[in-house]
VOTORTI-483422 format. One line per 8 residues: number of its first residue (from 1); their letters; for each residue x, y, z of C-alpha. Coordinates in pm, 1 decimal. Layout:
<rs>
NUM> A> X:Y:Z | ...
</rs>
This chain:
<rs>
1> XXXXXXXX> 0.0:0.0:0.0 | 139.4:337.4:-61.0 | 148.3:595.8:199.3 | -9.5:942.1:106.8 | 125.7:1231.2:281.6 | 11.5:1609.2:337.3 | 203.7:1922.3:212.8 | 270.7:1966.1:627.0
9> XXXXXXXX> 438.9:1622.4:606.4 | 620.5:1699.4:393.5 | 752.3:2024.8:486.6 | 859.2:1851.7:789.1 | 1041.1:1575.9:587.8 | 1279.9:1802.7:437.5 | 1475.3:2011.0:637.9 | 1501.8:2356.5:472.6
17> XXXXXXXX> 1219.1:2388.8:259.7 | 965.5:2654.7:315.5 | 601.4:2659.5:217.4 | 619.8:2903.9:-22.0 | 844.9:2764.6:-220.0 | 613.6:2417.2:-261.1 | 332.8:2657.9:-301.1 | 546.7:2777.2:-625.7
25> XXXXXXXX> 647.3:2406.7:-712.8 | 316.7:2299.7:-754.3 | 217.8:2619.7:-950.6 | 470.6:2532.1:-1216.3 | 382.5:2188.0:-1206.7 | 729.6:2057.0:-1102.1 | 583.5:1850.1:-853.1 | 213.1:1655.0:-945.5
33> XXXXXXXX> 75.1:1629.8:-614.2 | -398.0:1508.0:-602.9 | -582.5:1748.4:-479.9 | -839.3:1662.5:-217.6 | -1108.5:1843.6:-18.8 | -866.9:1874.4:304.7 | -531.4:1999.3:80.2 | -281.1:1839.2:-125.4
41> XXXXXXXX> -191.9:1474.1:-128.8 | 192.3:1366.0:-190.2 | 284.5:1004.8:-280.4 | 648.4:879.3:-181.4 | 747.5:953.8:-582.6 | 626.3:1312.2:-498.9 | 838.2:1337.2:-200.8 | 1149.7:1259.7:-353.4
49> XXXXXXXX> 1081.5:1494.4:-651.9 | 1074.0:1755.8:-373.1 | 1361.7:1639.1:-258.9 | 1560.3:1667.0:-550.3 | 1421.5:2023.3:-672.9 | 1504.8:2157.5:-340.2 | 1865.4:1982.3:-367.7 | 1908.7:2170.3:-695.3
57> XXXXXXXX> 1802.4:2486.2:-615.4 | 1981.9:2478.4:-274.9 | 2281.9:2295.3:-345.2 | 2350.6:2290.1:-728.8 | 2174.7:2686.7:-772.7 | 1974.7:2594.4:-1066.2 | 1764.3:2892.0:-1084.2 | 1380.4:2886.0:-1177.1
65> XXXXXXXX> 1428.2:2959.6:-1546.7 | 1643.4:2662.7:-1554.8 | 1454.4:2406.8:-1384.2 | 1205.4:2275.2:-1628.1 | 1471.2:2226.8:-1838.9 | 1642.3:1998.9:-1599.2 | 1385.4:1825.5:-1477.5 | 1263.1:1742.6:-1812.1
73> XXXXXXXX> 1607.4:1559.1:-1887.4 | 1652.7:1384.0:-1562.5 | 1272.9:1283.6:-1601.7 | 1408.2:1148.5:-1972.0 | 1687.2:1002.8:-1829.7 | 1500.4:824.0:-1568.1 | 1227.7:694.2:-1816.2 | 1535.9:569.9:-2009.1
81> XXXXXXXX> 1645.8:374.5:-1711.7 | 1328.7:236.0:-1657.4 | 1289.3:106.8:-2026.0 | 1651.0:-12.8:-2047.2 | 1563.8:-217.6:-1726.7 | 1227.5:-380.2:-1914.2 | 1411.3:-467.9:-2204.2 | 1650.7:-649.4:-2008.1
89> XXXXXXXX> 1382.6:-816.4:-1813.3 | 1242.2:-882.7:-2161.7 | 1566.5:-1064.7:-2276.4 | 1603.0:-1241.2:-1996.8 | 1297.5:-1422.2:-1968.4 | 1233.3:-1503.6:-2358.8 | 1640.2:-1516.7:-2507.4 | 1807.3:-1894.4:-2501.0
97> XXXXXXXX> 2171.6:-1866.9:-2269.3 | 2363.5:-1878.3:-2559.9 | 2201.3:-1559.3:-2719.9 | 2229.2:-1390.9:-2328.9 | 2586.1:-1520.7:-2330.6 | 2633.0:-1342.0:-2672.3 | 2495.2:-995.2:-2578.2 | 2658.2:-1016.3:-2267.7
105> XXXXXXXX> 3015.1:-1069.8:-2424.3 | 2942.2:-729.6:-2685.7 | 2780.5:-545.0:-2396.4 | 3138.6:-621.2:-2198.4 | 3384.4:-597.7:-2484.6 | 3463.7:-973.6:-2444.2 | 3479.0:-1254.6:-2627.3 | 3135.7:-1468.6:-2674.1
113> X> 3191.6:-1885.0:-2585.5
</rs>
């Protein structure tokens, strides 16, 4: 079951962040929180794309002009990930050893047996 959380959960979850600045968040649509009739409802996803927004602005000063920009490519690069990992799933569970064998060899740089 997944745990849903409230904007003050979250606030308290990360140390730093101010309301205002989720307010904003969720404006621009960085972060994709439901609404419901008592507020705002987070999913665990949700909290670590708060996370990692408030790491970039406060660590790595990515400024607001900058940030859709670089959440659309780690959002790209993280739907690449996921794909990459069905596809190996996908070869695992349908390709013979010897073909696995061979695509693990050219992945590598080796040799195949």
């Amino acid at each position: 079951m997944t745990r849903t959380l409230t904007i003050d959960i979250i606030i308290r979850a990360i140390d730093g962040i101010k309301r205002p600045d989720l307010d904003r968040w969720i404006e621009n649509q960085w972060v994709r929180p439901d609404a419901a009739p008592t507020g705002y409802v987070f999913t665990e996803i949700d909290l670590a794309r708060v996370r990692l927004i408030h790491e970039l602005v406060h660590e790595f000063q990515v400024n607001e002009d900058t940030m859709p920009i670089v959440l659309g490519l780690l959002d790209q690069i993280y739907d690449l990930r996921r794909r990459l990992h069905q596809l190996g799933d996908a070869i695992g569970q349908t390709a013979s050893p010897d073909i696995r064998a061979e695509m693990i060899a050219r992945l590598t740089g080796g040799e195949a047996a």
